[in-house]
C-alpha positions, 0 to 999 in steps of 0.5 A: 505562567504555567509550567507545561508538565512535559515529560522531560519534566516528569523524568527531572522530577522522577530522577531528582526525587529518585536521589534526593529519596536515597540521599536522605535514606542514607544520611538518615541511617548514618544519622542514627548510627552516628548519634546512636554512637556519641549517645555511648561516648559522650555526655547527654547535653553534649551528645545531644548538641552534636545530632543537632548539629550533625542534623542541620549538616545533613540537612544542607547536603540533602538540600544541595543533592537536590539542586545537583539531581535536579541539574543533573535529571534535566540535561540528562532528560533533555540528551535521553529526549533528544532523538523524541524532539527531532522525530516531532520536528521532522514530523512537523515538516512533513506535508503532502509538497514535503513528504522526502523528510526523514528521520534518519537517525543514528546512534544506538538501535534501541526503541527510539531508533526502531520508532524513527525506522517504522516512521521512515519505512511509514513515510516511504510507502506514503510518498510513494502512495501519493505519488502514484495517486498523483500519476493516477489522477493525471492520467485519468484526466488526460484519458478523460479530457481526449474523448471530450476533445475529440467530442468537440471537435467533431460538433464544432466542425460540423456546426461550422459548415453551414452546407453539412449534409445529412450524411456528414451529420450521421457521421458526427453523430456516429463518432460522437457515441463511438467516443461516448461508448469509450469514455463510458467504457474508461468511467467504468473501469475507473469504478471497478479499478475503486472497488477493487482497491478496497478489497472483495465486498462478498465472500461467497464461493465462486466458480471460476470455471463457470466465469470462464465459460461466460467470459469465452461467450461473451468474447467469442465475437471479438476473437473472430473479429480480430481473426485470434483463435480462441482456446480454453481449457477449465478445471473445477476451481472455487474461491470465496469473494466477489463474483462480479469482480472475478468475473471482471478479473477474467473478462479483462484478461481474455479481453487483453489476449484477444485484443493485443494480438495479431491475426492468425495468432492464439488467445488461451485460457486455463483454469485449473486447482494446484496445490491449494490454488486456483489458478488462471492462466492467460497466454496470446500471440502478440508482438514481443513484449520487453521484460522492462516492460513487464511491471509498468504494464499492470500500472493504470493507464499504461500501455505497450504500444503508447500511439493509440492504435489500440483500444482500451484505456490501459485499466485492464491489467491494473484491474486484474491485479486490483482484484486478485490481491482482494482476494489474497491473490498474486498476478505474474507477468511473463514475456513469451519468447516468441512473442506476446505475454502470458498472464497468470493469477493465483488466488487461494482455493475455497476446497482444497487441492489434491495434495502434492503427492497426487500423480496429476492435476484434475483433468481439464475439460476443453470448451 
């Protein structure tokens, strides 16, 4: 059988060869001393016979150093490899159903130590990526398999009643394309929500002050559905990336503030250049909004009011924090005290700002 050149091998024979090389470096000297001193002291045939002998004695001692070091290499290679082998079978265990195995390992903080912490800090962030992929796929199945439901329903009723009128027809078919446009709608999100996770795919400046003014138009209709005033304030702002999902980022946000809002109340949009920033900042008067509640908000598929009263599939926030950190950006959440929520996304500036010292931002320009 062949002997696998394992690297506890190599390291037996790097620390036997390492000894045995100095052992008969030293004896080799001692040889010559030796020999060199009885060739002054002693006659020649006797002189001679003691190097011989003296030679085969130090051949013995080189031949014993060896099997010592050879001994002595490999256990202290298999103590030096110990933490290695623990790493390779905790990395063995690990599977998409075990991924809570750790390293864990003690001793000494030496190289091996810091290998078995960046492979633990690596396994962390993996549990946690396939956790939440997990949580992702299940919820987008159950917001896909609700609107399908609803779909069937509706048909097989109306199928059933062989005396359904004409109107009751036109009314299946409203809610039909009604649940068509929100699962089209959810499909949508899901795709942008995708690009968005993997990373801006232009890099060309983008106006975000021109965004603002499209995404007021476009939800100009909605806000005096809903009986929210409308109110935006823009700066100039550039950034480099993607138009369309900046575009999105925005539209998302005014959607939001408009849509979880009360009638009366307020949705406002700012964009302005801080400091080397362009920043995008949303606020609304809707209800109270719990600071635990702050972070589960920018997760897919999550909701504050969890009864389906209100529209949406829960992908708008996560969208919007999807695009600014592919543009190197930062989303912030902050609960309002008198209700409602404030939004603001900080992305870097193509130009940049005026310099702190500068006595005020640029003007903003209402619309």
């Amino acid at each position: 059988m062949r002997l696998r050149p394992t690297i506890r091998l190599r390291l037996t024979a790097l620390y036997g060869g390492v000894l045995v090389a100095c052992s008969i470096l030293l004896l080799g000297v001692t040889w010559w001393l030796v020999t060199g001193h009885l060739e002054r002291t002693l006659p020649a045939p006797l002189a001679e016979a003691a190097g011989r002998d003296l030679l085969a004695r130090f051949g013995l001692a080189v031949a014993g150093a060896a099997l010592i070091a050879g001994g002595l290499g490999w256990l202290t290679a298999g103590r030096a490899l110990a933490p290695v082998r623990r790493i390779t079978a905790t990395a063995r265990r690990v599977s998409e159903e075990r991924l809570d195995e750790r390293i864990a390992l003690d001793g000494p903080r030496d190289e091996l130590h810091e290998l078995a912490a960046t492979l633990d800090a690596m396994l962390d962030r993996l549990q946690a990526a396939v956790e939440s992929q997990r949580r992702f796929v299940a919820n987008a199945s159950h917001e896909l398999r609700t609107p399908l439901t609803v779909i069937r329903a509706e048909a097989e009723v109306t199928l059933a009643d062989p005396d359904a009128t004409v109107e009751e027809l036109r009314e299946m078919g409203r809610v039909v394309i009604e649940t068509s446009d929100r699962t089209e709608a959810l499909l949508d999100g899901l795709l942008v929500l995708a690009l968005s996770n993997r990373g801006a795919r232009r890099h060309a400046p983008v106006d975000l002050q021109a965004l603002a003014r499209r995404a007021q138009a476009a939800a100009a209709a909605e806000a005096a559905g809903e009986g929210v005033g409308l109110h935006v304030a823009t700066a100039p702002a550039t950034v480099y990336g993607d138009e369309a999902l900046l575009e999105r980022m925005i539209g998302n946000l005014l959607e939001n503030a408009i849509r979880h809002n009360r009638r009366g109340g307020v949705a406002e949009l700012a964009v302005l250049a801080v400091d080397g920033r362009a920043i995008v900042r949303v606020r609304n008067d809707g209800p109270d909004v719990p600071p635990q509640a702050l972070e589960r908000l920018t997760a897919p598929f999550e909701r504050l009011d969890r009864t389906g009263g209100r529209r949406g599939s829960g992908l708008g926030l996560s969208i919007v924090r999807a695009v600014a950190e592919a543009h190197g950006g930062a989303l912030r959440l902050s609960a309002r005290p008198g209700g409602g929520l404030e939004v603001e996304v900080a992305l870097p500036a193509a130009v940049a700002a005026a310099p702190p010292s500068a006595s005020a931002p640029e003007p903003l320009t209402r619309i």
